[in-house]
PDB file of N, CA, C, O and CB in Angstrom:
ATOM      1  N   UNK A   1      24.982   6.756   8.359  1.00  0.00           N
ATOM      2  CA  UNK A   1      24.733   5.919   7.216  1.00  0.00           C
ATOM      3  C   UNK A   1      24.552   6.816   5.992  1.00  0.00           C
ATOM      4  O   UNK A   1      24.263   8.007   6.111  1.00  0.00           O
ATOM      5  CB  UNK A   1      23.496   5.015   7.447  1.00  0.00           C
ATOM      6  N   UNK A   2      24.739   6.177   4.744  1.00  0.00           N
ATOM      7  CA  UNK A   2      25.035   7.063   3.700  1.00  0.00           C
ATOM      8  C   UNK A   2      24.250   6.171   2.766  1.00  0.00           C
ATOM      9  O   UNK A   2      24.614   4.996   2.733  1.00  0.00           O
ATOM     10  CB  UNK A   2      26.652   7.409   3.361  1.00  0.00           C
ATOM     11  N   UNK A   3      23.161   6.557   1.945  1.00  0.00           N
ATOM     12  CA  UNK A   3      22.579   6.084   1.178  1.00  0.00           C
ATOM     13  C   UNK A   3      22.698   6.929  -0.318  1.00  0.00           C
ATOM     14  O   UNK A   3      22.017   7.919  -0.585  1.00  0.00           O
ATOM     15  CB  UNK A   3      21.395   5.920   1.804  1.00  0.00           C
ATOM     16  N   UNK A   4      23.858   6.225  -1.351  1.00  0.00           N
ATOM     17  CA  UNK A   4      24.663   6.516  -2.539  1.00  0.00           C
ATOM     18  C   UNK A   4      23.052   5.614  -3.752  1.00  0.00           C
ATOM     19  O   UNK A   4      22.671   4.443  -3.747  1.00  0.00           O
ATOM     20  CB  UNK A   4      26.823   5.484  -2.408  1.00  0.00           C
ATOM     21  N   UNK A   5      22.613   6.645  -4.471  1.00  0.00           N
ATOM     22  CA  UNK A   5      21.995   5.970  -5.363  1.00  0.00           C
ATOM     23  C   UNK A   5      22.630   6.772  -6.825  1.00  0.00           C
ATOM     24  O   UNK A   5      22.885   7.972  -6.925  1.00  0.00           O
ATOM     25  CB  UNK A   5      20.309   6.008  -5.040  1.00  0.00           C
ATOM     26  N   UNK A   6      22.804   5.597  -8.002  1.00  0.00           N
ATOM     27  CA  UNK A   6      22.882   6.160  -9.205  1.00  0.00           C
ATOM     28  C   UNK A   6      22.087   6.858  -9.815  1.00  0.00           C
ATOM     29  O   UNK A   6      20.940   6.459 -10.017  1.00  0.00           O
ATOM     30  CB  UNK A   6      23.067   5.517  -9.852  1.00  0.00           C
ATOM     31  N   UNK A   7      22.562   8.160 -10.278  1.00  0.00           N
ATOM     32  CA  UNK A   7      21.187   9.337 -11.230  1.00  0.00           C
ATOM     33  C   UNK A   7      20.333   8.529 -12.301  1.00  0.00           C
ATOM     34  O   UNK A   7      19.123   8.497 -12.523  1.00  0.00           O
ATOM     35  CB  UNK A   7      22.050  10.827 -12.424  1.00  0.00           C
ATOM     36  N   UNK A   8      21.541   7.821 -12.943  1.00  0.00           N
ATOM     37  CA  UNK A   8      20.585   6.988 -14.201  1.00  0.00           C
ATOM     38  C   UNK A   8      20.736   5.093 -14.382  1.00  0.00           C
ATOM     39  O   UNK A   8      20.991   4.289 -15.278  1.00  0.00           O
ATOM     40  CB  UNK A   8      21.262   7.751 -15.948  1.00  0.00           C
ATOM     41  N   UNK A   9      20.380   5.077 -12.849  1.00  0.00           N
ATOM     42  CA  UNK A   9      20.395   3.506 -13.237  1.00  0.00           C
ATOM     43  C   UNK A   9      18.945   3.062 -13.624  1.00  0.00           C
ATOM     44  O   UNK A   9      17.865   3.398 -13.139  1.00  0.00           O
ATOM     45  CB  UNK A   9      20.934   2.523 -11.916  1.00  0.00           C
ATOM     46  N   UNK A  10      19.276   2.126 -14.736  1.00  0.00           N
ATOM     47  CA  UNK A  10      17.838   2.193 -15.246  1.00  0.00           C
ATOM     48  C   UNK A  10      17.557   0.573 -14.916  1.00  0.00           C
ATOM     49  O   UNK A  10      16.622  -0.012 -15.462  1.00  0.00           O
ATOM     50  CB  UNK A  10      17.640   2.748 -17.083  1.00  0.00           C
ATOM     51  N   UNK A  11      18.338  -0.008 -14.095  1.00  0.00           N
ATOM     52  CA  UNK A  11      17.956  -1.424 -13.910  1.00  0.00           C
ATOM     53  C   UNK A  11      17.173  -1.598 -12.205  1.00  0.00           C
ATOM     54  O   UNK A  11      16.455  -2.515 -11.807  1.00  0.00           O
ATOM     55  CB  UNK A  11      19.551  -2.429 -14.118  1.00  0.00           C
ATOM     56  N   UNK A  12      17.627  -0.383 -11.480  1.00  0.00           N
ATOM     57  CA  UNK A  12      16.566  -0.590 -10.387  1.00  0.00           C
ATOM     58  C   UNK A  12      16.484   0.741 -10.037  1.00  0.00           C
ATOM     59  O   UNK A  12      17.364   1.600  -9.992  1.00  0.00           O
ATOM     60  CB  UNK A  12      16.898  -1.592  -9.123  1.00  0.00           C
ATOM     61  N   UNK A  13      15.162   0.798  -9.767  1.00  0.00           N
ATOM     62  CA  UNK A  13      14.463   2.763  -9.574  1.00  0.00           C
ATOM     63  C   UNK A  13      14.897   3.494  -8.250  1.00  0.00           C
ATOM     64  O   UNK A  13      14.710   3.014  -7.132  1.00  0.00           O
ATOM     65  CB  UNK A  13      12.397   2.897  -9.387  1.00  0.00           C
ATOM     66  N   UNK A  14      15.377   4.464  -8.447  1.00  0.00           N
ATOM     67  CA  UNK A  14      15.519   5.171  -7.200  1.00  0.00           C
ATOM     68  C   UNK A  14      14.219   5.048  -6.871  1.00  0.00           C
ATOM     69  O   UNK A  14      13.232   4.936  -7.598  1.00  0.00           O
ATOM     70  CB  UNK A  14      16.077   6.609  -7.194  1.00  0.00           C
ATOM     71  N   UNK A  15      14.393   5.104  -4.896  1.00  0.00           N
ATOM     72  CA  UNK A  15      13.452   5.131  -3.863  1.00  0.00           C
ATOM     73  C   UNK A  15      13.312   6.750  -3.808  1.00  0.00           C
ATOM     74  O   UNK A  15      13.991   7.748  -4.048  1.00  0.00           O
ATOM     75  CB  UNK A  15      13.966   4.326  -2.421  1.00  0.00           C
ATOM     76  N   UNK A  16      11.789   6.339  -3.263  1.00  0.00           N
ATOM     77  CA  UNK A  16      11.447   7.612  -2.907  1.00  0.00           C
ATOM     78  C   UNK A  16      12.441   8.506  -1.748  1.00  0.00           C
ATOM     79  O   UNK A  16      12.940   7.757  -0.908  1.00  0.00           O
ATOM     80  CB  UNK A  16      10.041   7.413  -2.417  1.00  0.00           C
ATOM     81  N   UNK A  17      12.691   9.550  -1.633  1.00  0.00           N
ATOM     82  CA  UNK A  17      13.448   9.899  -0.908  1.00  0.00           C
ATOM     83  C   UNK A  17      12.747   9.636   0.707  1.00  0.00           C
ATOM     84  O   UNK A  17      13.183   8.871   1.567  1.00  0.00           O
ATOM     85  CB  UNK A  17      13.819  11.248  -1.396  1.00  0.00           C
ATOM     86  N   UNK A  18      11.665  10.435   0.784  1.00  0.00           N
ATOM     87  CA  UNK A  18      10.368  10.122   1.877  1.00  0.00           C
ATOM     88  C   UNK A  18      10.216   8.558   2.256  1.00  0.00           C
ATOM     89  O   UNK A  18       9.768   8.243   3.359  1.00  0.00           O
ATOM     90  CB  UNK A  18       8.787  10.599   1.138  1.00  0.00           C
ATOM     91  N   UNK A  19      10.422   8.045   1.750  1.00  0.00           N
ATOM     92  CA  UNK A  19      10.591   6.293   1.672  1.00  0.00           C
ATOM     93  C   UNK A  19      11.913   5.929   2.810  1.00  0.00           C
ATOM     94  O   UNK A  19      12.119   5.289   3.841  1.00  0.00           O
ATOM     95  CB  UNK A  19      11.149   5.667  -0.302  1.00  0.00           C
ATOM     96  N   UNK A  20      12.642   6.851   1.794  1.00  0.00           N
ATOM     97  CA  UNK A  20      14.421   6.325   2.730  1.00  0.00           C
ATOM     98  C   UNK A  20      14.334   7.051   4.243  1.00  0.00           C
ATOM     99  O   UNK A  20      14.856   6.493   5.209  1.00  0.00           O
ATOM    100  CB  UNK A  20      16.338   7.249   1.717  1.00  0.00           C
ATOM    101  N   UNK A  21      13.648   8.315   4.376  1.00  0.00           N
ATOM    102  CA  UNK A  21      13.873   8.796   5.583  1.00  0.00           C
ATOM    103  C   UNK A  21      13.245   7.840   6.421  1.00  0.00           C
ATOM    104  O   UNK A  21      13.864   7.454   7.412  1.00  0.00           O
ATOM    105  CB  UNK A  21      13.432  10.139   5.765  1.00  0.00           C
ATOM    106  N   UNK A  22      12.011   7.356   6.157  1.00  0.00           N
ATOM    107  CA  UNK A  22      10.988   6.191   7.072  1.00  0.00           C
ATOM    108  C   UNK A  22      11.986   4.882   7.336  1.00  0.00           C
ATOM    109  O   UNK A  22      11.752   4.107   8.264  1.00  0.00           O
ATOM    110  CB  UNK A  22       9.349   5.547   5.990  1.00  0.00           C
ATOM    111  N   UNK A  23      12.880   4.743   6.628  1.00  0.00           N
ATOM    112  CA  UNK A  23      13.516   3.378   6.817  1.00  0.00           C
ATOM    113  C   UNK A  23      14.792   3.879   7.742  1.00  0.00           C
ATOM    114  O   UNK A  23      15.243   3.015   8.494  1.00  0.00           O
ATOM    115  CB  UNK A  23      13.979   2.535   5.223  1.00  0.00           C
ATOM    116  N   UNK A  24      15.244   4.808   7.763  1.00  0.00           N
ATOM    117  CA  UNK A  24      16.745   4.830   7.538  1.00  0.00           C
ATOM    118  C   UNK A  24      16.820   6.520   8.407  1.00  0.00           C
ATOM    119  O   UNK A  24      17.898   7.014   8.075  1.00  0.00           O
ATOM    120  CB  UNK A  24      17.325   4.699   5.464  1.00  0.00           C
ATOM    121  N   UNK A  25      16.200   7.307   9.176  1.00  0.00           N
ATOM    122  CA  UNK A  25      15.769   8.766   9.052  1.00  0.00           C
ATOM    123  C   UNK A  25      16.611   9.662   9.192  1.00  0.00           C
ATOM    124  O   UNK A  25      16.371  10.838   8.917  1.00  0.00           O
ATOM    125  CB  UNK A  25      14.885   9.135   9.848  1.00  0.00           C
ATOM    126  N   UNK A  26      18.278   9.031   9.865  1.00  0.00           N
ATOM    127  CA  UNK A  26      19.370   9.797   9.806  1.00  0.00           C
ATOM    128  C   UNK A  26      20.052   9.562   9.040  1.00  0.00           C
ATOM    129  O   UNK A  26      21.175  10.032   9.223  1.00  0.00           O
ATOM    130  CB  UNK A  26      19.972   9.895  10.640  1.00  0.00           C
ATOM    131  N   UNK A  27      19.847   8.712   7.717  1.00  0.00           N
ATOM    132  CA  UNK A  27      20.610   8.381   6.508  1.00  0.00           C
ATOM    133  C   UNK A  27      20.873   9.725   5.877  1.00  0.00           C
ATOM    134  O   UNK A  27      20.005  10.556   5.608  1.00  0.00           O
ATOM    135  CB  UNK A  27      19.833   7.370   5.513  1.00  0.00           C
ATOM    136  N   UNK A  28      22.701   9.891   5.588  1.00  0.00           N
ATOM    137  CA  UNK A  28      22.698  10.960   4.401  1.00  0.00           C
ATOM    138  C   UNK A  28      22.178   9.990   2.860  1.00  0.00           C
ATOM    139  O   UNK A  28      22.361   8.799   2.607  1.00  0.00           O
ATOM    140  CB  UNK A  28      24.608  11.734   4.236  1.00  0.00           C
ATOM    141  N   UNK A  29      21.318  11.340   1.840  1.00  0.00           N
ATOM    142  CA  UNK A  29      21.003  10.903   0.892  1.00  0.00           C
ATOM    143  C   UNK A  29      21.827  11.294  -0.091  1.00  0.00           C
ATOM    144  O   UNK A  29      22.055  12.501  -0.020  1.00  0.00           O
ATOM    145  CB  UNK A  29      19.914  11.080   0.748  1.00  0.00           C
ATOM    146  N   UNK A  30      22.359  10.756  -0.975  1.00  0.00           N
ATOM    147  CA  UNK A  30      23.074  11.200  -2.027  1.00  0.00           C
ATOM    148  C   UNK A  30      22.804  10.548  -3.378  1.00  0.00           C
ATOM    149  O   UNK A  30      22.615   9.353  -3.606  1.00  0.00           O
ATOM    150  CB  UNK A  30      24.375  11.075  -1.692  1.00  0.00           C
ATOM    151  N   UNK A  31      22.824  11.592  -4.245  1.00  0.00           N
ATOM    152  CA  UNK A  31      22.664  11.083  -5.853  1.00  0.00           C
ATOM    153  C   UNK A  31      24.400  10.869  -6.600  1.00  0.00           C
ATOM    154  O   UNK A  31      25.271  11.735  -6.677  1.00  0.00           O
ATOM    155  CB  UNK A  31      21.615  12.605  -6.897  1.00  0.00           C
ATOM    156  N   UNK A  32      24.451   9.760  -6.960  1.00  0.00           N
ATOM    157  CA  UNK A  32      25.494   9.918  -8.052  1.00  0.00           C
ATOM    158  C   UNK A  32      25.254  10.263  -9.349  1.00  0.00           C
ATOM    159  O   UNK A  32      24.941   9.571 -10.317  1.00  0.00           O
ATOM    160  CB  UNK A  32      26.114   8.881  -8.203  1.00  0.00           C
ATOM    161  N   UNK A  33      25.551  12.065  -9.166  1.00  0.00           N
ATOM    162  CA  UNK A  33      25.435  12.497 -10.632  1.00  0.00           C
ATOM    163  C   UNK A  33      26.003  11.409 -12.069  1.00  0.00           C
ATOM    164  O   UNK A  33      27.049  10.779 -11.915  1.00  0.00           O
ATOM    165  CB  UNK A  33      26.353  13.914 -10.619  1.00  0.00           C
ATOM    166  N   UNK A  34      25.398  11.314 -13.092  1.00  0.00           N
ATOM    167  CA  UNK A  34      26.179  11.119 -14.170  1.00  0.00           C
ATOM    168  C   UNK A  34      26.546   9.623 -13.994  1.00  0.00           C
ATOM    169  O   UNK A  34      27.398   9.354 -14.840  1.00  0.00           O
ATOM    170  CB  UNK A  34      27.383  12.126 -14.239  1.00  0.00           C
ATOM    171  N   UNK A  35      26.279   8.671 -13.325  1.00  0.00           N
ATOM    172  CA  UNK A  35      26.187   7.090 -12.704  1.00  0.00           C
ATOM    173  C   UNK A  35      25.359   6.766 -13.224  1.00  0.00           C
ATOM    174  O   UNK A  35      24.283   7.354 -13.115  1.00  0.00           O
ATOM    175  CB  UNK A  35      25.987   6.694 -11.323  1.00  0.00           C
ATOM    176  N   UNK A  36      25.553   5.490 -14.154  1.00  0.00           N
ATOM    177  CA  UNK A  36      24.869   4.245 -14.289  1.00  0.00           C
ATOM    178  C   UNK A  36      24.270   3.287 -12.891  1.00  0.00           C
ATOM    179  O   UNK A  36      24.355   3.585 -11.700  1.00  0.00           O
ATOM    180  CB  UNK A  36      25.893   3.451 -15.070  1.00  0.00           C
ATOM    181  N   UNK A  37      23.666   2.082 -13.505  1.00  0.00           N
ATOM    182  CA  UNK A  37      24.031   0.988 -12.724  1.00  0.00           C
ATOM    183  C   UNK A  37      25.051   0.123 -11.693  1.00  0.00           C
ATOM    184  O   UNK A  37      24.983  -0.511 -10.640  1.00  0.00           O
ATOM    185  CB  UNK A  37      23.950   0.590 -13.304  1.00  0.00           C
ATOM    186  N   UNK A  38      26.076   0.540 -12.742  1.00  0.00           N
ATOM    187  CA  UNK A  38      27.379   0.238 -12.095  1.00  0.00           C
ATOM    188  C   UNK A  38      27.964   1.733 -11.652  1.00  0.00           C
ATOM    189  O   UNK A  38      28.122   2.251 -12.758  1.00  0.00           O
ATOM    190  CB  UNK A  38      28.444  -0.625 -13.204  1.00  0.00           C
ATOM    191  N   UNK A  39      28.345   2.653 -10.738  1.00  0.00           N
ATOM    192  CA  UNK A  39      28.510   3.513 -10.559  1.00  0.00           C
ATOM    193  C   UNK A  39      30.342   3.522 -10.217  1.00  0.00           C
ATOM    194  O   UNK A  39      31.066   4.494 -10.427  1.00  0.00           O
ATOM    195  CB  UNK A  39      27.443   3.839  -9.724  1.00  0.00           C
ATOM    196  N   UNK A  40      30.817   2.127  -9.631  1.00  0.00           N
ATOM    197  CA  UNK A  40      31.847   1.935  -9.542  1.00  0.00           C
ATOM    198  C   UNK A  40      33.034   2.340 -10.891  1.00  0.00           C
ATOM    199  O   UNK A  40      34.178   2.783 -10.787  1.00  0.00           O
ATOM    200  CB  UNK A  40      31.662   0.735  -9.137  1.00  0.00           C
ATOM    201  N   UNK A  41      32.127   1.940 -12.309  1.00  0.00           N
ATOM    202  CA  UNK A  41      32.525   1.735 -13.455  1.00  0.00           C
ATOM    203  C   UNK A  41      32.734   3.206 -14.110  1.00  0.00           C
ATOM    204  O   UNK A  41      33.547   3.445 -15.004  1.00  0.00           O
ATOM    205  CB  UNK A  41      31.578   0.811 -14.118  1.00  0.00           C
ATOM    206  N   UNK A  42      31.929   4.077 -13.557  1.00  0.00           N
ATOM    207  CA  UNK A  42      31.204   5.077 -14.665  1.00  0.00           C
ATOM    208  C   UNK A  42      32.391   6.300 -13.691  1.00  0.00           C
ATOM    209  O   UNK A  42      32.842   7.316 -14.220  1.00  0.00           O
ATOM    210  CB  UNK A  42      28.794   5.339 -14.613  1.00  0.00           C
ATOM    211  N   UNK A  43      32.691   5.892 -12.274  1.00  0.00           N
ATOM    212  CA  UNK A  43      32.891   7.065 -11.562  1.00  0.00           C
ATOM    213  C   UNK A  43      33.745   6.624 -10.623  1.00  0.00           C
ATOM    214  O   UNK A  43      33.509   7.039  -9.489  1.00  0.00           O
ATOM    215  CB  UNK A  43      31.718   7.725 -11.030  1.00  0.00           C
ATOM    216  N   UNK A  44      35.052   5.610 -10.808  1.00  0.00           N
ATOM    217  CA  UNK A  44      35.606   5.149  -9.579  1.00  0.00           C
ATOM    218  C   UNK A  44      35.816   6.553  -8.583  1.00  0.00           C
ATOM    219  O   UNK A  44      35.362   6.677  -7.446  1.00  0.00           O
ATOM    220  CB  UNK A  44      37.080   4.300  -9.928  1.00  0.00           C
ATOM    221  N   UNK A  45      36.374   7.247  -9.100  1.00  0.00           N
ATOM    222  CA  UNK A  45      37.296   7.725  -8.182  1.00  0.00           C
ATOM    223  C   UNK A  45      36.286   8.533  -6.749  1.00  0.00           C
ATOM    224  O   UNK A  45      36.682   8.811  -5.617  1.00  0.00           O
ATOM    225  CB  UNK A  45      38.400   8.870  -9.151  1.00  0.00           C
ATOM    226  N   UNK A  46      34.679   8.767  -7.466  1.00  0.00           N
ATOM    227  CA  UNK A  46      33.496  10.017  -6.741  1.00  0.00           C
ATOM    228  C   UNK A  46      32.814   8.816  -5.539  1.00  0.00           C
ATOM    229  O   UNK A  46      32.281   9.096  -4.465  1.00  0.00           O
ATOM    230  CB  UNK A  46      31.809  10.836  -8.305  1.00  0.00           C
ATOM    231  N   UNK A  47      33.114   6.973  -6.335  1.00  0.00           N
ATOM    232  CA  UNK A  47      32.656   6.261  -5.392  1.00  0.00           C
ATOM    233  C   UNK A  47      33.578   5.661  -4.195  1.00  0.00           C
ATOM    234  O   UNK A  47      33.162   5.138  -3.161  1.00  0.00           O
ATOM    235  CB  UNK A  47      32.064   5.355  -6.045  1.00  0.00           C
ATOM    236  N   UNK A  48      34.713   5.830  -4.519  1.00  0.00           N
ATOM    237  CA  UNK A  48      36.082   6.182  -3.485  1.00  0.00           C
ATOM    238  C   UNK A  48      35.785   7.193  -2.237  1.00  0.00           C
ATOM    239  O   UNK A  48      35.762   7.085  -1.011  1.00  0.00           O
ATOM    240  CB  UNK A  48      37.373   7.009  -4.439  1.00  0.00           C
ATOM    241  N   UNK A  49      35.553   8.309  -3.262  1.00  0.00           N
ATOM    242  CA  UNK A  49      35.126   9.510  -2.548  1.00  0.00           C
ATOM    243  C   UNK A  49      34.038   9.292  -1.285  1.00  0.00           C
ATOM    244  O   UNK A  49      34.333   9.636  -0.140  1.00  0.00           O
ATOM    245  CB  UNK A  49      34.498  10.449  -3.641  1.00  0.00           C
ATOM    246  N   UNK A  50      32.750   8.683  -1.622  1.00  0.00           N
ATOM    247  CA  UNK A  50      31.819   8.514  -0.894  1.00  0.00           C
ATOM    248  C   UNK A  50      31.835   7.947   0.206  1.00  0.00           C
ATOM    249  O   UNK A  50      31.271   8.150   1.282  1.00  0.00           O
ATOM    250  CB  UNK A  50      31.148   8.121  -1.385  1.00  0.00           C
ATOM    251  N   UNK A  51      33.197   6.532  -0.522  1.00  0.00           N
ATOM    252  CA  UNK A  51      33.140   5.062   0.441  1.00  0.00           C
ATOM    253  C   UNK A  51      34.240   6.107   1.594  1.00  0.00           C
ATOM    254  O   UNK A  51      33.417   6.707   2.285  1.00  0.00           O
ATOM    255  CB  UNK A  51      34.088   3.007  -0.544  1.00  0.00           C
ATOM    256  N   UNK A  52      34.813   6.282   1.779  1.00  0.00           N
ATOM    257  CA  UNK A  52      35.936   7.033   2.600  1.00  0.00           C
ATOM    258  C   UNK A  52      35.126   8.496   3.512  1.00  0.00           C
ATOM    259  O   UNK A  52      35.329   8.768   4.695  1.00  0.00           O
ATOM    260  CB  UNK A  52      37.312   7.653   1.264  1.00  0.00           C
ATOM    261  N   UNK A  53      34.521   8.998   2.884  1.00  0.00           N
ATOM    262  CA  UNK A  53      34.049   9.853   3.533  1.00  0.00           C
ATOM    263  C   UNK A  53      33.089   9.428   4.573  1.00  0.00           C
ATOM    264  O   UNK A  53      33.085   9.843   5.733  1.00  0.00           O
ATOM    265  CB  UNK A  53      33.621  10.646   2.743  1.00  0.00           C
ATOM    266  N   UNK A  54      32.219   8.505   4.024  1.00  0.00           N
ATOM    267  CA  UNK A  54      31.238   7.629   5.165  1.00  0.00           C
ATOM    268  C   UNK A  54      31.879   7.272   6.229  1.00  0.00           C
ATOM    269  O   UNK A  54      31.746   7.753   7.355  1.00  0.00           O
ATOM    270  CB  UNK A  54      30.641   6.289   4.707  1.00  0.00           C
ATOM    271  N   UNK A  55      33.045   5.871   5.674  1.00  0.00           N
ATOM    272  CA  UNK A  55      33.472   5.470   7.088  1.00  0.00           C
ATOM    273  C   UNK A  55      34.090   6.450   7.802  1.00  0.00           C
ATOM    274  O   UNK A  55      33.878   6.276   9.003  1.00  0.00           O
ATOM    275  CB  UNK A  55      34.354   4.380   7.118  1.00  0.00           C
ATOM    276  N   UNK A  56      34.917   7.624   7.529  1.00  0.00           N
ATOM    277  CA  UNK A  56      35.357   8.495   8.420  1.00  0.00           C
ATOM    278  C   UNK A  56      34.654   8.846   9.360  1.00  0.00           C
ATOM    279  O   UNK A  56      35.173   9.000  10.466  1.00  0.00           O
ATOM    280  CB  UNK A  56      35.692   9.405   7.971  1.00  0.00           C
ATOM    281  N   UNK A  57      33.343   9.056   9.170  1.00  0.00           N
ATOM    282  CA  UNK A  57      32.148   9.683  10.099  1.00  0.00           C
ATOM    283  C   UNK A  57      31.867   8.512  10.749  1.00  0.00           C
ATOM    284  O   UNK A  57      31.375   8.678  11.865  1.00  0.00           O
ATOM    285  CB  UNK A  57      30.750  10.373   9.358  1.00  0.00           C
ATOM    286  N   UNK A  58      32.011   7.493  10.434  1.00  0.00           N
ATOM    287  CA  UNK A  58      31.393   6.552  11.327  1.00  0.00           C
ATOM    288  C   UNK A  58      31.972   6.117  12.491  1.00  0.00           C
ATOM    289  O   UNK A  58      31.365   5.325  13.212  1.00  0.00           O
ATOM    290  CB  UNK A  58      31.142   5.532  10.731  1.00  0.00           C
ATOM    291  N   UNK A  59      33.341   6.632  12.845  1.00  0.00           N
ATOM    292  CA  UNK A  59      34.443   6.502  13.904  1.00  0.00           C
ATOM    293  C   UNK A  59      34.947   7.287  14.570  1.00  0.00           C
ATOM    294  O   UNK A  59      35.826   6.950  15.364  1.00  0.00           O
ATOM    295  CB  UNK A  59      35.331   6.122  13.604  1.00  0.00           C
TER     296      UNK A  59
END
């Protein structure tokens, strides 16, 4: 599992990282540098990147 949060979304707060391991503890964590809210918008091609790289690992 891959947990993608935006660097500067200012409409909902990144989680604590310590937070995500308790929920989630083999989750990769990742920041989207330079991402808004919409991260799709700001960065298609790095959230391409992410979405593809995840499911690869997952199969």
């Amino acid at each position: 599992m891959t947990i993608a949060w935006a660097e500067r979304d200012r409409i909902l707060a990144r989680p604590k990282a310590a937070e995500l391991r308790r929920i989630a503890p083999g989750a990769e964590l990742l920041v989207l540098r330079g991402c808004g809210h919409v991260p799709m918008n700001d960065e298609p091609e790095m959230v391409a990147r992410v979405l593809l790289e995840g499911s690869s690992r997952a199969m």
